[in-house]
Phi, psi and omega in degrees: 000132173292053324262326195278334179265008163266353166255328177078051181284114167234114206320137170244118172350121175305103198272143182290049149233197181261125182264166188207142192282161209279163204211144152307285266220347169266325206304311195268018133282349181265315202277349196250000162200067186306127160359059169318086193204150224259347189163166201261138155249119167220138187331080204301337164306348178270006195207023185271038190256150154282017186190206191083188192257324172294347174237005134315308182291315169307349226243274170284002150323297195302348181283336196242355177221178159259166210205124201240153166237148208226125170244153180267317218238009169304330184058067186276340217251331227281159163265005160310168177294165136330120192293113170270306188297333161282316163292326176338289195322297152330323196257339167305306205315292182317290171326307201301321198247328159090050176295123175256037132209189265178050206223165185218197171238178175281048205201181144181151204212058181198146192213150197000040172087030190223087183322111152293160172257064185188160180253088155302121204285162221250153150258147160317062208231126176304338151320283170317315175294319186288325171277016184230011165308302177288335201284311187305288174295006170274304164359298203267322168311302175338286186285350172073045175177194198248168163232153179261117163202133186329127148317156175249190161246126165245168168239346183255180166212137175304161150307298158305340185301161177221349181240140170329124194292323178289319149319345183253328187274282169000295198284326154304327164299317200298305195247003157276331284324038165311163154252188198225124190271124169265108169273135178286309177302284200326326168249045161253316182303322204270326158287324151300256236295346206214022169033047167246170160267107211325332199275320187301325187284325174298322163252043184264334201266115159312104195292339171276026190234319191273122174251299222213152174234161201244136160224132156225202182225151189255201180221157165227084200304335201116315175270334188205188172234141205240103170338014210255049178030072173221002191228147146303130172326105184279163186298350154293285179349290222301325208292315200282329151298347182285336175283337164296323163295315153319319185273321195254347166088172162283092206237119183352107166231144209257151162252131167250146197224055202297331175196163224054057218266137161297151156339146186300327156355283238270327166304291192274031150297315172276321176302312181291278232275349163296291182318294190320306174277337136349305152265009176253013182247322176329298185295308174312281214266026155257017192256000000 
């Protein structure tokens, strides 16, 4: 029998406020004065160890919130085989904790097997779009459930591309039925940088496809704006989620803070003002 029907542990739903992602360096501030904050997000590479102290401490989070889990390295886009050992993991991970969601990218970053430390965009290509479709529905058969997954931020753009990135995104949800985790940062950074307009990518997305939303914060080298969780949600970000929530209704949102990471405050601070618009989109359509 498998340890979760041996705790008799059952998903518990991602509730339509703001979440904030699980941090090493937080784990003993959550337990000795847990939070008011709505669920957990955690990194699943991070707990593929079969033992230890990262998955004691998940082990009690998870007892008190719901936990949505987020993966880096599958390298869905990539034209290597499906990492079968990575998913095993993934998918031990998933049974054990019970998540009630499930999500990756849009991206890939491995080439024979051999790994970059970064998430790299797809070209746009009717190619592209039909292989990483399968890829997606090889995944979800794999795991037995659906997944979500998230746009990226780029700085280059292909040649090759022929389709509107928010369009290749739609359709793969469309012909995968994966949903879709919407970062709001990311596609303010890829618009500035690639000059499109942000609302156009936003109502390109099918609002009955975004279950969880991203909010971080960027950098600004001077040439681009640089993707690096490492700053607070700036006042474009906050502006361009308030429209998202307007297209998407109230939907699970997460802070993301990866590195510099702050005291626990300060997250769950970027946590209250995200649950404000939340409850101010709530109050418009019961009104």
């Amino acid at each position: 029998m498998i340890a979760k029907k041996l705790r008799g542990r059952v998903a518990r739903p991602i509730p339509s406020n703001a979440g904030i992602g699980l941090r090493a360096r937080h784990y003993l501030d959550i337990l000795s004065a847990p939070p008011a904050v709505g669920w957990f997000e955690a990194h699943s590479e991070n707990y593929f160890a079969e033992g230890g102290l990262p998955l004691y401490y998940l082990e009690r989070i998870r007892s008190d919130y719901p936990l949505s889990l987020h993966g880096v390295g599958l390298s869905l886009g990539s034209t290597d085989s499906l990492n079968i050992a990575h998913l095993r993991k993934l998918k031990s991970l998933i049974e054990r904790f019970e998540p009630g969601l499930v999500s990756e990218h849009l991206s890939w970053g491995s080439v024979s097997e051999r790994y970059f430390n970064d998430l790299l965009p797809l070209p746009y290509t009717e190619e592209a779009l039909t292989h990483v479709i399968c890829r997606i529905m090889q995944v979800q058969d794999f795991l037995s459930r659906q997944i979500l997954i998230e746009n990226v931020s780029s700085y280059l753009q292909y040649r090759q591309s022929t389709i509107p990135e928010w369009e290749f995104l739609a359709e793969i949800s469309a012909r995968s039925g994966c949903g879709i985790l919407l970062d709001v940062n990311n596609i303010h950074v890829s618009a500035v940088n690639h000059r499109f307009d942000p609302l156009a990518y936003l109502h390109a997305i099918p609002a009955g496809a975004v279950q969880e939303i991203h909010l971080a914060g960027f950098d600004n080298s001077g040439e681009c704006l640089i993707d690096t969780h490492a700053t607070a949600v700036c006042d474009d970000v906050w502006t361009l989620y308030g429209h998202a929530l307007a297209h998407v209704g109230n939907v699970p949102t997460l802070i993301e803070w990866d590195t510099d990471i702050p005291a626990l405050p300060v997250l769950l601070e970027e946590a209250r003002k995200a649950d404000a618009l939340l409850q101010e989109v709530r109050r418009e359509r019961s009104a």
